[in-house]
C-alpha positions, 0 to 999 in steps of 0.5 A: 524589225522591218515586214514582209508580204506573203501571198495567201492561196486566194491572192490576198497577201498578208504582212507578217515580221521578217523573221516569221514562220509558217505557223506564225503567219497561221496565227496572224489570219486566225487563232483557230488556223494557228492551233490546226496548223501542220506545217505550210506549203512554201513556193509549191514545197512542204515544210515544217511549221517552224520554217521561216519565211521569206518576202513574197512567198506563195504561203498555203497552210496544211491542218489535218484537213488539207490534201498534204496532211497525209505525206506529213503522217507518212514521213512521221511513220517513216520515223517510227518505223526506223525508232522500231528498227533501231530498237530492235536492231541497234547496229541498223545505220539510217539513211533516208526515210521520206514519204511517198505518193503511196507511204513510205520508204526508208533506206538502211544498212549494216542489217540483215533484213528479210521479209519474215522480220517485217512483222516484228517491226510492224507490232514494235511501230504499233507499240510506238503509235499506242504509246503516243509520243510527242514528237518535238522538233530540235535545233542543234549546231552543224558540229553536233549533228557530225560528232552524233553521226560520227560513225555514219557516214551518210548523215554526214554526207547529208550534212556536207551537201544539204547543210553546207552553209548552215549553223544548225540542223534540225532533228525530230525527237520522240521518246529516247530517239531522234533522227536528222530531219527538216520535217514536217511531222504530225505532233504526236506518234498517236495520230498516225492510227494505221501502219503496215510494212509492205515489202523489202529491196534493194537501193543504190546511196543516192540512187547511183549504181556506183554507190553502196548497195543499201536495204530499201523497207517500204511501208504505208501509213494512214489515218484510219484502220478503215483507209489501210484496208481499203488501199491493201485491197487494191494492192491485191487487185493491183497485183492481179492486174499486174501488167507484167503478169498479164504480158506474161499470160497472153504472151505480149512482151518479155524483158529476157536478162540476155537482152539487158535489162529494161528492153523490151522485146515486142512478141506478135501478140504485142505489137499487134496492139502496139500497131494499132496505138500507133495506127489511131494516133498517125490519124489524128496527126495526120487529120491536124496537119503533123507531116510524119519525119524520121530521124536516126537513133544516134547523133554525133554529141555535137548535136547534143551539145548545141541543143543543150541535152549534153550538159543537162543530160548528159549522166541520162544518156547512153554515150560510145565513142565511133572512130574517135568521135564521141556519139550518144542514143537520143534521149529526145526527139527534138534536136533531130526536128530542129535539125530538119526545120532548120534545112529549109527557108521558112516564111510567116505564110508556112508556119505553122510547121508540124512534125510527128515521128513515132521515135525509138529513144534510150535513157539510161535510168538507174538499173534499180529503177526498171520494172516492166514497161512502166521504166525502161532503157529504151522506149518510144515517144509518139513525138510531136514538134511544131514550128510556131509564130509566137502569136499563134502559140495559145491557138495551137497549145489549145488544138494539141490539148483537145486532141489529148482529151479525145485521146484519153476520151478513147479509153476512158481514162481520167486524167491530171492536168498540171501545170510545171514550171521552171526547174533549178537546172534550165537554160533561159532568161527569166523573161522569157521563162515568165513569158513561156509559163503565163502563157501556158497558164493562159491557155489552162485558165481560158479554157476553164480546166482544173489543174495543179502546179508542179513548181520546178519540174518543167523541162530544162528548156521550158514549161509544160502542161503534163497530163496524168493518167488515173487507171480503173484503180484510180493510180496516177501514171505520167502520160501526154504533155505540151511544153513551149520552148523559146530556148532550143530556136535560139540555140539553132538559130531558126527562123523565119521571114515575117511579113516585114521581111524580116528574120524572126525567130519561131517557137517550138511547142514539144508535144506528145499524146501517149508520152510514150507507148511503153507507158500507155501500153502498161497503163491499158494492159492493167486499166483493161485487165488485158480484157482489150477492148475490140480494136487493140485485142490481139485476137478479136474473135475465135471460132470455137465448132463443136466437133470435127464435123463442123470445121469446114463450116468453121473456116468458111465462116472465118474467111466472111470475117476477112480483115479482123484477127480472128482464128478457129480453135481445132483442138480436141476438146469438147466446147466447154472447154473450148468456151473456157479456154477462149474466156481465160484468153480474154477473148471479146468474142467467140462464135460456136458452130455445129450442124444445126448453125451450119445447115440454118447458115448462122452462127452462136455468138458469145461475149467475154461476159457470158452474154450469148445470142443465137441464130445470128447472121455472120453478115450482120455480125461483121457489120456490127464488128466493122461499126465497133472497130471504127468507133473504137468502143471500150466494150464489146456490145453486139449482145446489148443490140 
């Protein structure tokens, strides 16, 4: 039996028998770390313990201390969760049940399930966890897993398609039940120690609308009661900042079904704060040398399939057929700027060549999949794109990277850096891949940022850098991103004339800020609780008199405050009210006026914190409110003067 070598997370490697497993390789750094062992991390994937590994695989092994213990527990609640059902409801047929970043899912048919049997799954899963049962992992012949599912047609589909070539499968059995599995699970239903069913809906086979309309039960699990509770409370706070609720209350946007279903219509209120996003990230383009371009929101397809969208996204993009010639909506911005680069002639001395553009695109998810704004059909990208000499490449990623952290900086948002590599479905060589993707590891190691790996989820055309955003409750949304492409130069045949005189081919670097303003609007309007900060509010200040009397006084003072979004509440109410209604707007500021601020010639001013300050002088107060809008501060401050 010959050896292999495993690299282990510090570099070091590790020579284990050919036919080793996870756990094997556990065993052979240490005894302890074999008795802890969970399952193993394998080339960036999660797998079971009794996975074999292969010569030269990244190996990282996960104990009940490690970061992906909790997908581990979770995938095995999913398990109790459908051993419940079936119990309950032996006519249930299962689907898919895997984890998720916050618990669990599982899809089944041939039930009717309502939000009210919820509870009497939940109390049977508690049974299943008190009782303890080991869960055993099991080999069995492709044939035998069909004759066992000969009545389910999605295992079976499972075992055509992810098992094709194999002479076994493996199933999880705890007690008398036992489901088609890879794994990984915990060793026992005992040390899942809290689980809670939190909602019901619907999901499409394989997330195709075309497919069988199946029964989505989504769930939590975690260690400790202690945990659960914690994360239910910030589902509760969640749901208060849902941005589609706030939308709704301050009349932002509306996603109306007449429309059709993830397009978003904009109202004033809104676009005003789209406006402003917009506003701030054209300075910073245009402050780092980006020329602003435009480009249509349709192409001819044969656009789409010299840049290589059309046969690795085809299934994504809104096609239509004009007098015979097939169009598509653009999905992406890029092709249009490689287009434009490619209209002129270009030297070495030119380049770098940047483009930004804030462009409207259309992809077509899964109708299932649309919530909000946080996934839609249409959306715009504050774009990027620059034409580079490939030895400038880690000098402009670094620029562009810096003003992603002044961006995020501006909101006081934290962020994820992480780097994504090569995905199943690319175009490209393997050299150039490699080269792409160590220079990006380059740029993130030099510079001393703390980043993950995200193994195969680059772009088809290349690897990126992609940012999360961590909202006031600590979620993670997909935001900014930096991504080389060698691949869309080639296809265009761009170049440029070196020093040499020579025809080279530049690099283009895809790049964003935002991601999209969808996306970051969402993640502001619940990181902000709609409490925008003085720049972006769509209202900044309201002028509340406290009777007729002093309405005049009122609008005078509004025109000293020319150029900020401010208006004077005339209704009939007393100011009380008044105050009320203007903090429930979620106002930054609100000036009261009466006969004795209008005989002195000031104003009363109040925050959305109750702060108030009498006596002020309206010039001063717009000073204040010039510096505050210029420097973009997340809080309203003049009280803290």
């Amino acid at each position: 039996m010959s050896d292999i070598t495993v690299v282990l997370p510090d570099g070091s490697e590790l020579s284990v028998p050919d036919d080793a497993t996870v756990e094997d390789a556990a065993y052979e750094i240490g005894p302890g770390l074999g008795d802890d062992t969970v399952a193993g991390v394998v080339d960036g994937e999660l797998v079971a313990k009794e996975d074999e590994l292969h010569d030269g695989a990244q190996l990282e092994i996960v104990t009940d201390q490690s970061e992906e213990y909790l997908d581990v527990l979770r995938h095995s609640a999913a398990h109790v969760f459908a051993q419940a059902l079936q119990r309950l409801h032996p006519e249930a047929k299962l689907t898919i049940g895997p984890p998720t970043e916050d618990g669990f899912y599982y899809d089944v048919t041939n039930v009717d399930l309502e939000e009210a049997d919820l509870d009497a799954i939940e109390a049977e899963m508690v049974e299943i966890v008190e009782a303890d049962y080991d869960i055993e992992r099991l080999e069995r012949s492709r044939e035998e897993a069909f004759e066992r599912y000969d009545d389910n047609r999605f295992k079976r589909e499972i075992l055509e398609e992810e098992a094709a070539d194999a002479e076994t499968v493996s199933f999880y059995r705890q007690d008398d039940w036992e489901d088609l599995c890879q794994g990984p699970h915990v060793e026992s239903t005992g040390e899942i120690g809290a689980v809670e069913l939190l909602n019901i809906s619907s999901a499409y086979w394989r997330g195709d609308e075309d497919n069988e309309t199946l029964t989505r039960v989504y769930g939590t699990a975690f260690e400790s009661e202690s945990e659960l509770e914690d994360y239910l409370q910030m589902l509760e706070e969640a749901e208060e900042r849902d941005h589609r609720r706030i939308g709704q209350e301050m009349d932002l946007f509306s996603v109306p079904d007449v429309t059709g279903p993830g397009l978003p219509l904009y109202h004033p209120a809104g676009k005003t704060i789209l406006q402003e996003l917009e506003d701030y990230v054209n300075e910073l383009n245009r402050e780092a040398g980006y020329e602003q371009v435009e480009t249509p929101h349709l192409f001819r397809t044969e656009l789409w399939k010299q840049s290589g969208h059309y046969d690795n996204y085809r299934d994504d993009m809104f096609l239509l057929d004009v007098n015979d010639e097939e169009y598509g909506l653009k999905p992406m911005n890029c092709p249009g700027h490689a287009t434009i680069f490619d209209q002129s002639s270009w030297s070495y001395r030119d380049l770098p060549e940047r483009y930004f553009e804030n462009g409207k695109v259309y992809r077509k998810e899964q109708r299932g999949e649309l919530s909000g704004l946080s996934r839609t059909w249409a959306f715009t990208i504050d774009d990027g794109h620059l034409f580079v000499k490939p030895e400038d490449i880690e000098a402009e990623v670094r620029e562009i990277m810096e003003m992603i952290f002044t961006l995020i900086g501006q909101f006081d948002l934290e962020v994820d850096v992480d780097l994504a590599t090569r995905p199943e479905k690319s175009v490209g060589s393997d050299e150039i891949w490699e080269s792409a993707e160590e220079q990006l590891r380059e740029v993130l190691d030099s510079e001393g940022y703390d980043y993950g790996i995200e193994p195969g989820d680059g772009a088809f055309y290349g690897p990126k850098i992609d940012f999360s955003f961590r909202d006031a409750l600590g979620r993670s949304w997909d935001g900014p991103t930096v991504q080389l492409d060698f691949n869309m130069p080639e296809r265009f045949d761009l170049t440029y004339t070196g020093e040499d005189n020579e025809d080279h081919r530049p690099v283009m670097i895809h790049r964003a800020l935002y991601g999209s303003y969808e996306r970051i609007f969402m993640v502001l309007i619940e990181h902000f609780d709609g409490q925008f900060p003085l720049w972006l509010a769509p209202e900044q200040v309201r002028i509340l008199p406290v009777s007729d009397d002093a309405l005049g006084y009122a609008h005078r003072v509004k025109n000293e405050l020319d150029g900020f979004r401010v208006e004077v509440e005339d209704r009939d109410w007393t100011v009380g009210r008044k105050i009320r209604e203007a903090h429930d707007d979620r106002l930054p500021y609100m000036i009261i006026v009466g006969s004795d601020e209008e005989e002195a010639g000031t104003i009363s001013v109040r925050d959305r914190f109750e702060r108030e300050a009498d006596g002020v002088d309206p010039e001063a107060f717009r000073d204040h409110l010039e510096a505050e809008y210029e420097e973009k501060r997340v809080e309203p401050d003049f009280l803290d003067e």
